[in-house]
Biopython code that builds the backbone (N, CA, C, O; Angstrom):
import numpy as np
from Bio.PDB.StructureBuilder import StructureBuilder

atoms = [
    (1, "UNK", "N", (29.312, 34.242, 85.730)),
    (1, "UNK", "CA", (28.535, 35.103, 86.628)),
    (1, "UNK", "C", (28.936, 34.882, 88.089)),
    (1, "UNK", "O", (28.839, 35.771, 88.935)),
    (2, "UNK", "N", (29.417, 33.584, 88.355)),
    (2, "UNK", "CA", (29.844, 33.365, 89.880)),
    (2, "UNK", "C", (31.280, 34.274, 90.137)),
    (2, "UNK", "O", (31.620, 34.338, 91.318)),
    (3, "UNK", "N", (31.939, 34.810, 89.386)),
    (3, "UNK", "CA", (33.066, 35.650, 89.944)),
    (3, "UNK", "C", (32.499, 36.881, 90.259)),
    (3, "UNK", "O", (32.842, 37.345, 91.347)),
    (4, "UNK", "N", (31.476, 37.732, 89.379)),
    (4, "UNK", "CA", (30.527, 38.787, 89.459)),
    (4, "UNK", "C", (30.148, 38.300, 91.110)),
    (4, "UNK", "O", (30.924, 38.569, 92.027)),
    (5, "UNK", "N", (29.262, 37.789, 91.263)),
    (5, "UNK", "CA", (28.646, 37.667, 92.690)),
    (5, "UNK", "C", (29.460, 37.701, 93.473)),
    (5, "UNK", "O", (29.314, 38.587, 94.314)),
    (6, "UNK", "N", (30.538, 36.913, 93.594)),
    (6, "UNK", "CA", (31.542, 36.564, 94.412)),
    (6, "UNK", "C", (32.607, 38.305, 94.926)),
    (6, "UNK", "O", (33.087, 38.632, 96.011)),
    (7, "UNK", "N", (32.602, 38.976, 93.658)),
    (7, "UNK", "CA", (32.986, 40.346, 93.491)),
    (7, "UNK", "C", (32.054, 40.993, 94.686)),
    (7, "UNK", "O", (32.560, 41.401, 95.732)),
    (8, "UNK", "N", (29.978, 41.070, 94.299)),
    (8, "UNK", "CA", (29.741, 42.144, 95.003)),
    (8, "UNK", "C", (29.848, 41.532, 96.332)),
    (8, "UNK", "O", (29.970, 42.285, 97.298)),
    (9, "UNK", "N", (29.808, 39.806, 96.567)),
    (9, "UNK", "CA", (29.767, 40.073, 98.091)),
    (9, "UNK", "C", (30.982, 40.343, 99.096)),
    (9, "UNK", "O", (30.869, 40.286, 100.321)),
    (10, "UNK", "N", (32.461, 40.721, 98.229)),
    (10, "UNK", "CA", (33.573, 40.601, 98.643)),
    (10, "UNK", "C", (33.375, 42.043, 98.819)),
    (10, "UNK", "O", (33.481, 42.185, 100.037)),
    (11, "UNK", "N", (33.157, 43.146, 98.324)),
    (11, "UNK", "CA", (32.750, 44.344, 98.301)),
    (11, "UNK", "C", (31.792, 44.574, 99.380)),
    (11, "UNK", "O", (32.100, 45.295, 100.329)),
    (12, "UNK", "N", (31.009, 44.185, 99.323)),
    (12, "UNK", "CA", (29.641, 44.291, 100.018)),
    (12, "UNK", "C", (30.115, 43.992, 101.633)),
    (12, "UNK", "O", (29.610, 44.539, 102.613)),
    (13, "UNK", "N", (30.923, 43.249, 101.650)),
    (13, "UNK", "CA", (31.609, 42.835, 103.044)),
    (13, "UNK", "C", (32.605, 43.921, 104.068)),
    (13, "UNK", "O", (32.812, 44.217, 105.245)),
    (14, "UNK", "N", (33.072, 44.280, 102.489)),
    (14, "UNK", "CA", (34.579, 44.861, 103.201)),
    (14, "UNK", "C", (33.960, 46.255, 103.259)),
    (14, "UNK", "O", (34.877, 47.062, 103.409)),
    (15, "UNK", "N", (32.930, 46.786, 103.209)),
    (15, "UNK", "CA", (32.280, 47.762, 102.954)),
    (15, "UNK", "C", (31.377, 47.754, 104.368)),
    (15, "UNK", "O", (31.269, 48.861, 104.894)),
    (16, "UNK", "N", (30.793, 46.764, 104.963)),
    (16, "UNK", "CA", (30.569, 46.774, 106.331)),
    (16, "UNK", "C", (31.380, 46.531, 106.873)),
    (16, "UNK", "O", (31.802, 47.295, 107.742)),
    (17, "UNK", "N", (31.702, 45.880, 106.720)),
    (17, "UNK", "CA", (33.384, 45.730, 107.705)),
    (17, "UNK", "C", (34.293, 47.334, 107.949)),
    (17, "UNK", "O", (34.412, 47.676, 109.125)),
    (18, "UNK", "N", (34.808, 48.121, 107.038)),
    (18, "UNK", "CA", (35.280, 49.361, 107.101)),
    (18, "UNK", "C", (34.493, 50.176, 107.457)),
    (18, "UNK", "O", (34.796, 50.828, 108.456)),
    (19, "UNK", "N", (33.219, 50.443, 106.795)),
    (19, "UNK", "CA", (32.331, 51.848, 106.724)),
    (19, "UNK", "C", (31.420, 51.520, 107.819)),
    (19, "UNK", "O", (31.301, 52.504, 108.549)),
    (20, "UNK", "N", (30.551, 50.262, 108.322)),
    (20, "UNK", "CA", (29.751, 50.228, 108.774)),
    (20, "UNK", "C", (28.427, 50.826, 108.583)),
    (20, "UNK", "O", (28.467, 51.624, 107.646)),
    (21, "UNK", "N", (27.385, 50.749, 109.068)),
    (21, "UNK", "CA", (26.269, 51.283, 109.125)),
    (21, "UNK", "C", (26.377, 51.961, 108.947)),
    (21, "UNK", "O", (26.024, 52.133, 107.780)),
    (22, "UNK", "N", (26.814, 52.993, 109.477)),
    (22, "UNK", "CA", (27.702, 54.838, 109.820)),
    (22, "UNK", "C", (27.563, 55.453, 107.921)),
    (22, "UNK", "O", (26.791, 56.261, 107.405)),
    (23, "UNK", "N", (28.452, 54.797, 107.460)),
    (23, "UNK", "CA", (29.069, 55.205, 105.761)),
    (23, "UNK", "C", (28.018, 54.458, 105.350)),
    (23, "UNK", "O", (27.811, 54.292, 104.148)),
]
sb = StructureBuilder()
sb.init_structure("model")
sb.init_model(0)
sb.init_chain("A")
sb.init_seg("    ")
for serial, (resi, resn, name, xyz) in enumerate(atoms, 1):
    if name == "N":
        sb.init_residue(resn, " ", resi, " ")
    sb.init_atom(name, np.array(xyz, "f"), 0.0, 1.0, " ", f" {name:<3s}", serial, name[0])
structure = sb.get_structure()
């Protein structure tokens, strides 16, 4: 399950990081 988590917060990151608030 720790690669799962590790997945959404790598996602979850690069997803504020690119899109920001905005997206």
């Amino acid at each position: 399950m720790a690669t799962y988590t590790a997945a959404q917060y790598l996602l979850a990151m690069g997803a504020l990081r690119c899109g920001g608030s905005g997206s």
